[in-house]
C-alpha positions in Angstrom: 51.8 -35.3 -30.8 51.6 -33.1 -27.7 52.6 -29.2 -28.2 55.2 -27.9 -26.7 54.9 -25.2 -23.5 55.1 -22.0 -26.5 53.0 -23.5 -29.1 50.2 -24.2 -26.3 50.5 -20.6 -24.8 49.9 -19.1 -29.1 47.0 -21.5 -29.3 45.3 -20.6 -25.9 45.9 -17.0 -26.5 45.3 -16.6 -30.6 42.8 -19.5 -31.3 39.1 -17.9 -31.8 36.9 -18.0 -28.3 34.6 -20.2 -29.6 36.3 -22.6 -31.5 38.5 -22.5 -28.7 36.1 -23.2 -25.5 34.3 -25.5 -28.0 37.3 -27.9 -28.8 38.3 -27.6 -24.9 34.5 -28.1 -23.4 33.4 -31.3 -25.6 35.9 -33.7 -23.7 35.6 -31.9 -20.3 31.9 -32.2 -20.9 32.3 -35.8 -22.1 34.0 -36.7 -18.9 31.3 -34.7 -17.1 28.9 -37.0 -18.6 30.5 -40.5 -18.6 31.4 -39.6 -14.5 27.5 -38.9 -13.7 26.4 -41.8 -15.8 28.2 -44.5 -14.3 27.5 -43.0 -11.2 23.8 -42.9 -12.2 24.6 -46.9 -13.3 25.1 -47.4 -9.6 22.0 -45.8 -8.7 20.0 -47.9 -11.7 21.7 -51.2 -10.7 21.4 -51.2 -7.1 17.7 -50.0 -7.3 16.6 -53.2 -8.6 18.0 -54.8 -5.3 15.5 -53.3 -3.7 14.2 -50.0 -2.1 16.3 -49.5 0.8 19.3 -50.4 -1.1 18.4 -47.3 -3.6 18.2 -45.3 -0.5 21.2 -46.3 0.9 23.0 -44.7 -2.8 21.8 -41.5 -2.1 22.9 -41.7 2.0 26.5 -42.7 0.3 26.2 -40.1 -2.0 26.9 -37.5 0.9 29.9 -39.2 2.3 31.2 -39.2 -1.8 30.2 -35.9 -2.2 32.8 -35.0 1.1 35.5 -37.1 -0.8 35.2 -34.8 -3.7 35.0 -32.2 -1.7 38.9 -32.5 -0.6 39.6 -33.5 -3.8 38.2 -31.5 -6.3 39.3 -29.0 -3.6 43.2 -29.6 -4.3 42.6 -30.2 -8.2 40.6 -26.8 -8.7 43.1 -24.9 -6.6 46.3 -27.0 -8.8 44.0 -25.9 -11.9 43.4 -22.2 -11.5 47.2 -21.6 -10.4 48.6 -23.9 -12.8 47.1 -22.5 -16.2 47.9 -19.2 -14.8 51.5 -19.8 -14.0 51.6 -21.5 -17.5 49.7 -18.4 -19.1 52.4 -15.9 -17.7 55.1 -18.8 -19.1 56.3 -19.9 -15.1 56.6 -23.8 -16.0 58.6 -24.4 -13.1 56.3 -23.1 -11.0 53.3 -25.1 -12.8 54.9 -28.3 -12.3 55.9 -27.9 -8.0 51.9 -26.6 -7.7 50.8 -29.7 -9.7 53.6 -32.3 -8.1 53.2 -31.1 -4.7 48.8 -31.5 -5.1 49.1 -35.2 -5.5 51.2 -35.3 -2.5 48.7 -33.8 -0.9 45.9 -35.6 -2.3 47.6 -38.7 -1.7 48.0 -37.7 2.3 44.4 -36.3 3.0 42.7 -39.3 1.0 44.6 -41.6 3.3 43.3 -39.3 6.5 39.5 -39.7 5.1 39.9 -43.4 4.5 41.3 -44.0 8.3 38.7 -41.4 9.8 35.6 -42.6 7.8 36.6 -46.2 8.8 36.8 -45.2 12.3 33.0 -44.1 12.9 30.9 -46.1 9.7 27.8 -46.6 11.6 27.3 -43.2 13.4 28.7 -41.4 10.4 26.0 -43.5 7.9 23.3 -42.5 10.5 24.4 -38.6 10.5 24.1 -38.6 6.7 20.4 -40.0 7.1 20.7 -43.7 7.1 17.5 -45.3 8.5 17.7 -48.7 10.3 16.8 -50.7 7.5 19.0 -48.6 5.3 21.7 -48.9 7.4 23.5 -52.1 6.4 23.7 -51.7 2.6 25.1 -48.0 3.4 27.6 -49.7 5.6 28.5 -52.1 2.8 28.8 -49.4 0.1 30.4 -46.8 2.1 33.3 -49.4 3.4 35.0 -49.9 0.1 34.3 -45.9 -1.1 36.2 -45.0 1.9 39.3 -47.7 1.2 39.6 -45.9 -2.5 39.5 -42.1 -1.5 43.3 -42.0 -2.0 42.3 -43.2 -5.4 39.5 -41.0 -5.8 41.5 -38.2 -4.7 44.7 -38.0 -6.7 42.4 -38.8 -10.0 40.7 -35.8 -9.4 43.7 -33.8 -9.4 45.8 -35.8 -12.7 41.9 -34.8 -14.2 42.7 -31.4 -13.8 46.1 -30.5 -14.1 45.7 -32.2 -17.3 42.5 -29.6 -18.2 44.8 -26.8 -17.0 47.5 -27.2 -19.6 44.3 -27.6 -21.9 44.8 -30.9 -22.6 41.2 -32.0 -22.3 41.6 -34.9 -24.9 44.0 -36.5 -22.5 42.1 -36.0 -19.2 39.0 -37.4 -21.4 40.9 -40.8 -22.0 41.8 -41.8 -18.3 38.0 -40.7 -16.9 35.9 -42.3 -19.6 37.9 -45.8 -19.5 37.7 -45.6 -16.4 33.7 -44.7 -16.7 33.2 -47.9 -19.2 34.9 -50.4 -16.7 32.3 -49.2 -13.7 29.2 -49.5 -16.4 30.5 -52.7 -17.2 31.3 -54.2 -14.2 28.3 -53.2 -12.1 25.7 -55.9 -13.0 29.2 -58.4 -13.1 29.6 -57.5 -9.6 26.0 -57.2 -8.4 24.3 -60.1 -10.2 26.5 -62.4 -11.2 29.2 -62.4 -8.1 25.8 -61.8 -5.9 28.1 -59.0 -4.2 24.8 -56.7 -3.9 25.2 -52.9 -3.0 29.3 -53.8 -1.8 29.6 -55.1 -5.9 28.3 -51.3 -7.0 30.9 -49.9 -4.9 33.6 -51.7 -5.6 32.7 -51.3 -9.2 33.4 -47.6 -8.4 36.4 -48.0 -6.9 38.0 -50.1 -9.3 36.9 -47.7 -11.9 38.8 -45.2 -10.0 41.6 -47.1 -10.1 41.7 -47.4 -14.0 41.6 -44.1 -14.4 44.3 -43.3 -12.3 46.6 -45.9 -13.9 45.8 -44.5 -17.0 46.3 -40.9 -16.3 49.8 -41.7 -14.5 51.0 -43.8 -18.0 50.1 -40.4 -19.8 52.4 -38.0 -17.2 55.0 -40.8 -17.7 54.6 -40.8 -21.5 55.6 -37.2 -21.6 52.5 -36.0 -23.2 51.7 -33.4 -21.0 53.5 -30.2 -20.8 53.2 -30.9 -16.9 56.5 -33.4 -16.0 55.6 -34.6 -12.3 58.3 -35.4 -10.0 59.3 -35.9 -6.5 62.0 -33.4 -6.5 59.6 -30.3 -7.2 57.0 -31.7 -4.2 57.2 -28.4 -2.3 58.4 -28.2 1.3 56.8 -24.9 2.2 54.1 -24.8 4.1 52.6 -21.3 2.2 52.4 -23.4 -1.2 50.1 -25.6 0.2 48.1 -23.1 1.8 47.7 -21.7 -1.4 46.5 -24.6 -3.4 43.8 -25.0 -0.5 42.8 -21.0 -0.4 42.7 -21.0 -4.4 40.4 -24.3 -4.0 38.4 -23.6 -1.0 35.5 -22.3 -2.9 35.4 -25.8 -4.5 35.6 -27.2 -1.1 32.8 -24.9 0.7 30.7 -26.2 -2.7 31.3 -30.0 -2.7 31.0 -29.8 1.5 28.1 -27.7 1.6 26.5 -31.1 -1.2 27.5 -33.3 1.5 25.5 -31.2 4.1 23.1 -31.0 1.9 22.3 -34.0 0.7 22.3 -35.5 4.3 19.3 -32.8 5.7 17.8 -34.0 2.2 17.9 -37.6 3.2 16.9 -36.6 6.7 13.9 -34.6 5.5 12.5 -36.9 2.4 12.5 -39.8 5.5 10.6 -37.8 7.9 8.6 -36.5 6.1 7.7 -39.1 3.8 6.0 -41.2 6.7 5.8 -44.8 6.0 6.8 -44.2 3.0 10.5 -43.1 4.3 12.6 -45.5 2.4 10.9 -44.7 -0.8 11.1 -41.1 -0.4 15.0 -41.1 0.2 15.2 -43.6 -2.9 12.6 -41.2 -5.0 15.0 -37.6 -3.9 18.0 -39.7 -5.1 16.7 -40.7 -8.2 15.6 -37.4 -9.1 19.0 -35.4 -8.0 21.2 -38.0 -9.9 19.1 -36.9 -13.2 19.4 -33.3 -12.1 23.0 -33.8 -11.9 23.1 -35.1 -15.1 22.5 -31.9 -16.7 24.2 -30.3 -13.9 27.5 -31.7 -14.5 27.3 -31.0 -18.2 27.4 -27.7 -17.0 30.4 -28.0 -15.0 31.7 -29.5 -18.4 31.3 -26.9 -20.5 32.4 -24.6 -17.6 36.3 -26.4 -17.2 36.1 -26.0 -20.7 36.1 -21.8 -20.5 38.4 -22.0 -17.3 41.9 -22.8 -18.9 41.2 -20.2 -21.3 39.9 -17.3 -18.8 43.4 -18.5 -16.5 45.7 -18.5 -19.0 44.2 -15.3 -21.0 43.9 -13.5 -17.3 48.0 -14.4 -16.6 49.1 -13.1 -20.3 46.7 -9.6 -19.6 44.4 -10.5 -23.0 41.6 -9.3 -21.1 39.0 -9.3 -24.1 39.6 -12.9 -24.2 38.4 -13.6 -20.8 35.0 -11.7 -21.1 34.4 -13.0 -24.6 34.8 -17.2 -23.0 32.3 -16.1 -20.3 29.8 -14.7 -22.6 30.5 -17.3 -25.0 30.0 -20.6 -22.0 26.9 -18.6 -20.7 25.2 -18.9 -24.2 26.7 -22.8 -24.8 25.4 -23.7 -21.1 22.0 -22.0 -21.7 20.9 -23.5 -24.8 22.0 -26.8 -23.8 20.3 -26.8 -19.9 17.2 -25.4 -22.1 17.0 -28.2 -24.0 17.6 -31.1 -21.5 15.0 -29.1 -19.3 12.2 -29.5 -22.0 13.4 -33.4 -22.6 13.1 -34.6 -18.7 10.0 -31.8 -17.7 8.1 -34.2 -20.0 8.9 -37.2 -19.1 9.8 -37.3 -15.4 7.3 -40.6 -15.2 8.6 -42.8 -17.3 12.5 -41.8 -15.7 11.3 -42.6 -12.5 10.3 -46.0 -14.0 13.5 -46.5 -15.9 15.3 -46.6 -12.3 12.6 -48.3 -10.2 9.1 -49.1 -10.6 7.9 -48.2 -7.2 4.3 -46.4 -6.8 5.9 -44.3 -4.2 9.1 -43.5 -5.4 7.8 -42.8 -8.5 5.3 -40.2 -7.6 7.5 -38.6 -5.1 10.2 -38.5 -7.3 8.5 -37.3 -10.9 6.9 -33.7 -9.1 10.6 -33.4 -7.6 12.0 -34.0 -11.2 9.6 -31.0 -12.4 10.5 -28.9 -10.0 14.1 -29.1 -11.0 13.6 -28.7 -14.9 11.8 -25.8 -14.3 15.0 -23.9 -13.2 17.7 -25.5 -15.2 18.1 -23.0 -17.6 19.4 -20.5 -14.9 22.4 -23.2 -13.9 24.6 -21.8 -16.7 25.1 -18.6 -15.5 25.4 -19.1 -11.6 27.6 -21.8 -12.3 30.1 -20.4 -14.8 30.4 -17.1 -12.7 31.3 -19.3 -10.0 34.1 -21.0 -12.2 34.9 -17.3 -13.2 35.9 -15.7 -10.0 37.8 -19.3 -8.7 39.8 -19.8 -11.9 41.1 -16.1 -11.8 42.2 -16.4 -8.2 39.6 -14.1 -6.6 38.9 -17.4 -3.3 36.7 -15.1 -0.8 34.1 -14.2 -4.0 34.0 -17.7 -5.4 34.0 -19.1 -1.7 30.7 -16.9 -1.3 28.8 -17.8 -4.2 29.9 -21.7 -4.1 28.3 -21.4 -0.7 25.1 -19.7 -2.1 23.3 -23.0 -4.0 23.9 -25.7 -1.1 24.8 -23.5 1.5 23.3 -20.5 2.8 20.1 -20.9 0.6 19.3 -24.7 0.6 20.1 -25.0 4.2 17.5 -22.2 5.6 15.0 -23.8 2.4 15.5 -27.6 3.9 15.1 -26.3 7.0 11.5 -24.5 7.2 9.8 -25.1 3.7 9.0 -28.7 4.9 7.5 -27.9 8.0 5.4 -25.4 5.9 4.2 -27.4 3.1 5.2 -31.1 4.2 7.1 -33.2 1.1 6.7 -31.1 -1.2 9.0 -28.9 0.6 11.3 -31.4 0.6 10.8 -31.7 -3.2 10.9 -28.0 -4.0 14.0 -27.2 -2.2 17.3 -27.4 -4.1 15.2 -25.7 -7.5 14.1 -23.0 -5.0 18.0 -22.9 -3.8 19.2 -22.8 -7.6 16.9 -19.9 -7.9 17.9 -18.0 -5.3 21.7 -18.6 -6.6 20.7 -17.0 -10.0 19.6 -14.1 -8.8 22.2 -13.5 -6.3 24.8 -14.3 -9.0 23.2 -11.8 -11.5 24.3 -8.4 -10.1 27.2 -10.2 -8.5 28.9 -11.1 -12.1 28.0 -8.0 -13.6 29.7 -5.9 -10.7 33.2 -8.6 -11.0 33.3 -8.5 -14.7 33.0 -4.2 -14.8 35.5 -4.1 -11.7 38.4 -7.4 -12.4 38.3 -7.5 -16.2 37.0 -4.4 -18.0 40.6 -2.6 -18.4 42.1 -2.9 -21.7 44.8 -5.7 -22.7 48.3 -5.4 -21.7 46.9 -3.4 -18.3 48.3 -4.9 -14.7 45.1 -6.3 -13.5 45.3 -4.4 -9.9 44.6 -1.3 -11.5 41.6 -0.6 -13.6 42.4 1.9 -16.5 40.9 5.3 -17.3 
C-alpha cells in the first residue's frame, strides 16, 4: 500500500538516518547493479564473437554514455527539485517538474535518435572505431540510437520514482527490465545468429520493459507523483531549470562519452598491432570498474531523497548525518570489492575473453583501478551532495573533475610519457586527483550550506 504525500514527508523527516538511507539505498543500489550487469552481459556475450566485436562494445559505450548523458541529465534535475518541492509539501509543483521532464525526455531522445542516425559512420569513427571495428559498431549503435526515446524517459520514471523515495518501485521496472536483456542476449546472439545487432537489441527491448512497467505503476496510482498532460509546463524558465539543476549530471555523463572515446583512441594507438585487443582489454576492465562504480551511485540515490527532502523542510542535522552516514556505507563496501578484483584481475579478464592480449593488457589496468576505489565514495557522494541540494555551478565543477578536467589532460600526455601503461593508469590517476580535489571542497560546502541549526532559512548561516 503506497503512503500518502504526509505520511511520506514524517517518515523521510523522523525515520533514523541509517535505517533510513539503508532501506532507500538497497533497491537504488540493486538497480545500480542489475543495470551494469546486463550491461556487462553485453560485453561478456559479444566477446565471444570475437575481438573486434568486444571492441566495438566499448566504442558504443561512448555514444550510450551521451544518451545518458541527456537523460540522466533531465531525471537528476526532475529528482533534486522534485523531492525538494515534496519536502517543503509543493505537490503541485512536484508533479508539472516530473510531467513536464518526460516531455522533454521524450523530445530530445527523438532529436538524438534522428541526429545519431544522420552521421553513423563518422560518428562510430570519432568515438574510436577502427576499420575492422567499424561494422559491428555500426550494427550495435543503429538500434541504441532507434531506442534513446526509450532510454531516455526510463531514466527519468527511475528517478522521479527515487525522489518520492519510492525506491522499491523504481527497483521493479529496472531489474525486470535487467532480467529480460540477461536473458535474451545469448537468444538473440546465438540462437537468432543476430551477432553484435542481437546484444543491442537485447538492450533496447530491455529498455522497453522497463518503461512499460514503470508507466503501469504511475497509472496504478502508487506513486505520490500523478503524471499528466495537463501539468506539462508551457514555460520556457521550468525547463531551463530542470536542465541547470541537472547539468552537472550532464557535464558528468558527457565528459564519460569524451572520455571513453580518447580511451578507445589511445588503447588503439598505442596498443600497436595489438589495437583491437587493447580497446577490447580497456573495455573489459572499465565495465568491472563500473561495477563497483555504480554501486556507488546506488548507495548515493539512496542518501539524495533524504538530503532534498530534509534540506526543503530546514532539518539540517539530517542532511549532514545521511552524508556521513553514505560516506562510511560507500567506503566499506568499494574496500571490499577493491580487495576481491585486485586479486583476481587474471582470471576476470578470462571470464570475458581469453585473449593473451586482452588479458594482459587488461589485468594491470584492473589493478590500477582497485587500487583507488576506496576513494570513489566520498568524491562521488559529495558530488550527489551539492546536485541534490540545488547548488548546479559546484556540482557542475566537480562532476567535471573525474572525466573532465583531470582525465582529459591524463589521456592526453601520460601515454606519450610511458606508452600503454598510460593508457591503463589514466582514469585511477583521474579518480585520484577527484578525491583530493573533492576533500577540502566538501568540507568548505558542508561548514558554509548546512552547518546552521534546524528551522534556519538556508541563505543565511546562523551565529
Amino acid at each position: 500500500m503506497s503512503l500518502t504525500s504526509s505520511e511520506q514527508h514524517r517518515r523521510m523527516t523522523e525515520t533514523p538516518i541509517p535505517r533510513l538511507v539503508t532501506l532507500l539505498a538497497v533497491p537504488t543500489t540493486l538497480s545500480q547493479l542489475i543495470t551494469i550487469i546486463y550491461n556487462t552481459a553485453d560485453t561478456y556475450f559479444v566477446s565471444k564473437i570475437s575481438t573486434s566485436a568486444s571492441a566495438a562494445v566499448g566504442v558504443c559505450f561512448a555514444l550510450q554514455a551521451v544518451i545518458q548523458a541527456v537523460g540522466f541529465g533531465i531525471a537528476m534535475g526532475c529528482s533534486s527539485i522534485v523531492s525538494r518541492k515534496l519536502g517543503a509539501k509543493k505537490d503541485d509543483e512536484a508533479e508539472k517538474f516530473a510531467s513536464s521532464a518526460v516531455f522533454g525526455a521524450i523530445v530530445l531522445g527523438l532529436f538524438l535518435t534522428a541526429a545519431g542516425l544522420s552521421c553513423l559512420k563518422p560518428l562510430m569513427r570519432l568515438l574510436g572505431a577502427t576499420e575492422t571495428m567499424l561494422p559491428y559498431a555500426c550494427d550495435y549503435a543503429r538500434i541504441i540510437l532507434i531506442g534513446a526515446p526509450v532510454m531516455c524517459t526510463s531514466f527519468v520514471l527511475n528517478n522521479i520514482l527515487k525522489a518520492e523515495g519510492e525506491a522499491n518501485l523504481s527497483m521493479i521496472g529496472l531489474c525486470t527490465g535487467g532480467l529480460v536483456n540477461i536473458a535474451l542476449d545469448p537468444l538473440f546472439i546465438f540462437k537468432l545468429d543476430m551477432g553484435i545487432a542481437g546484444a543491442a537489441l537485447a538492450t533496447v527491448v530491455s529498455q522497453l520493459t522497463s518503461l512499460t512497467i514503470l508507466l503501469a505503476l504511475f497509472r496504478s496510482g502508487r506513486s505520490i507523483i500523478k503524471l499528466r498532460v495537463s501539468s506539462v509546463s508551457r514555460k520556457f524558465a521550468d525547463y531551463f531549470e530542470l536542465m541547470h539543476v541537472g547539468f552537472p549530471t550532464i557535464c558528468r555523463q558527457g565528459m564519460a562519452s569524451v572520455a571513453s572515446a580518447l580511451l578507445n583512441h589511445g588503447a588503439a594507438y598505442w596498443g600497436g598491432s595489438a589495437a583491437d585487443a587493447a580497446v577490447a582489454a580497456v573495455t573489459i576492465s572499465n565495465k568491472v570498474y563500473m561495477l563497483v562504480r555504480s554501486m556507488m551511485i546506488g548507495i548515493g540515490q539512496g542518501f539524495q531523497p533524504v538530503a532534498g527532502y530534509n534540506y526543503g523542510a530546514k532539518i539540517f542535522s539530517r542532511v549532514r548525518k545521511a552524508f556521513w552516514f553514505a560516506v562510511a556505507a560507500g567506503t566499506a563496501v568499494s574496500t571490499v570489492f577493491a580487495l576481491a578484483i585486485g586479486f583476481n584481475t587474471t582470471a576476470i579478464m578470462r571470464f570475458f575473453r581469453n585473449d593473451a592480449d586482452v588479458v594482459r593488457i587488461g589485468s594491470l589496468a584492473l589493478r590500477f583501478a582497485a587500487a583507488v576505489m576506496p576513494l570513489m565514495a566520498y568524491s562521488t557522494f559529495v558530488n550527489q551532495l551539492a546536485q541534490c541540494l540545488g547548488f548546479s555551478l559546484s556540482a557542475s565543477v566537480l562532476a567535471s573533475c573525474r572525466q573532465g578536467i583531470f582525465f582529459i589532460p591524463i589521456i592526453l600526455l601520460l601515454p606519450r610519457a610511458i606508452g600503454l601503461m598510460g593508457v591503463q593508469m589514466a582514469q585511477p590517476a583521474a579518480d585520484l586527483m577527484t578525491f583530493l580535489a573533492s576533500v577540502p571542497f566538501g568540507i568548505a560546502f558542508i561548514r558554509k550550506r548546512l552547518s546552521f541549526p534546524d528551522g534556519a532559512p538556508p541563505a543565511i548561516k546562523q551565529k
